[in-house]
N, C-alpha and C positions, 0 to 999 in steps of 0.2 A: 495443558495444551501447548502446543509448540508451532513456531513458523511451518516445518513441512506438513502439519494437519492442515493447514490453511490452504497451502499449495498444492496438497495434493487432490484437494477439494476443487478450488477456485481452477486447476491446468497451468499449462508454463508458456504461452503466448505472451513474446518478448515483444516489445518494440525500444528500438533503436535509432539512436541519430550520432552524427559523424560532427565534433564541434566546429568544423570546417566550411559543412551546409550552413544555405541562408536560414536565416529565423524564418522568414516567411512559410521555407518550404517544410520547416518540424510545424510549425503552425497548422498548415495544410494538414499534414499524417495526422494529427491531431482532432482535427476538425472532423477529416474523413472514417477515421476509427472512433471515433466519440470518446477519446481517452485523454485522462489527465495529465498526463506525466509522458518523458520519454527519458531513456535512459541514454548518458552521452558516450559512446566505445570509442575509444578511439587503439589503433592496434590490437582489439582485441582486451582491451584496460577499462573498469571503470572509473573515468575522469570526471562526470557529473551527472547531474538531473534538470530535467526541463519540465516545470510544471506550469501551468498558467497564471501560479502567482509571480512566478519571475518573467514569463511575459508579461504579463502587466504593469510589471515596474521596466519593462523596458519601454512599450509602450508610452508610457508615463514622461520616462526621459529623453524620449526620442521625438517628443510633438507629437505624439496619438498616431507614431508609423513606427512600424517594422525597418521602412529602409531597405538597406542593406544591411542590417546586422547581419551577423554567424554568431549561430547556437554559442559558441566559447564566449562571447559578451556575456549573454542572457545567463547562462547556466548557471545554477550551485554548483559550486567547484569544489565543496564540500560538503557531500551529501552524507545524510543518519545510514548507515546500514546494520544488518544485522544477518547472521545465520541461520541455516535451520534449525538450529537446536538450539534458539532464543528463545524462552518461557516469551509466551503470551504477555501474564503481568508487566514483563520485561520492557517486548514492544509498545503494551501502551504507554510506559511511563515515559520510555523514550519520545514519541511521537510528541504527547501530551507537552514534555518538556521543551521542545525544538518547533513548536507548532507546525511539524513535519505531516503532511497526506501522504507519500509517499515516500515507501522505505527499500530499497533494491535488496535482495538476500543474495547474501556472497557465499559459497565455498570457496575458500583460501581467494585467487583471483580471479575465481569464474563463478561468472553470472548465475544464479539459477532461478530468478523469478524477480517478481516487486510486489508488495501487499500496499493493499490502502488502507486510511483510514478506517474507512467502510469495509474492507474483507475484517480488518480485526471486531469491528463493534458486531459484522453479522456473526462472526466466530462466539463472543460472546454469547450473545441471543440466542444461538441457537444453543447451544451448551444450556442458557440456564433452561431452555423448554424444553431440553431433552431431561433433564434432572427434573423439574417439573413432572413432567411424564411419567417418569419413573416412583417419584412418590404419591402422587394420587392413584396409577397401578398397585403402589405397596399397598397402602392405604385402603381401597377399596379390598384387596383379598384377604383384608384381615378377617378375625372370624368376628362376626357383629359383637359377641359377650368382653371381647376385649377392644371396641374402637371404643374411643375416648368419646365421655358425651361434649356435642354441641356448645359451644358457649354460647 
């Protein structure tokens, strides 16, 4: 399985912030999209990610305010990405190893999506209950003289 099986599943509703805007106002799109993450464009360029764990280490060092920050404080300015044509395995290990939730997928320098944690582990789960499926279908059309007895 690969990143665009995810994407093409999950859609490609982007959201975006300019590292320029205040923190408070990517907070806001945030809050009002119920989303975790924003991705930072600037020109046109992916320059970073804004998830709520980098707000809260802003938070943190700001006295429990926003301020006046700008997103370019707060952001990862080096964020995990990956392709669409990143094995699965791939992405978990990367995540796994960066304690990364979100991953933006790049073609060459254009954007084409972000997966979370969560889209890859449903990607999982659904895969192994689709294989599931498919072998207790086996299983059951076999002819009874050849299923294996019961342990």
């Amino acid at each position: 399985m690969k990143v665009s099986d995810i994407l093409r599943v999950k859609g490609n509703t982007l959201y975006t912030v300019d590292p320029s805007r205040p923190l408070a106002e990517a907070v806001q799109i945030m809050s009002e999209r119920d989303i975790g993450s924003l991705v930072v464009m600037e020109h046109g360029d992916l320059v970073g990610m804004l998830t709520f764990r980098e707000i809260i280490q802003s938070l943190v060092k700001n006295g429990g305010s926003v301020g006046t920050l700008r997103v370019r404080s707060a952001m990862d300015d080096a964020p995990l990405t990956c392709t669409m044509e990143t094995d699965m395995d791939e992405v978990r290990r990367m995540m796994l190893e960066r304690h990364a939730r979100y991953m933006p997928v790049m073609d060459s320098r254009m954007l084409m999506g972000v997966i979370s944690f969560y889209d890859v582990a449903k990607a999982v789960v659904d895969s192994q209950n689709f294989e599931n499926q498919m072998l207790k279908a086996y299983i059951r059309d076999w002819p009874d003289e050849e299923k294996a007895p019961a342990a």
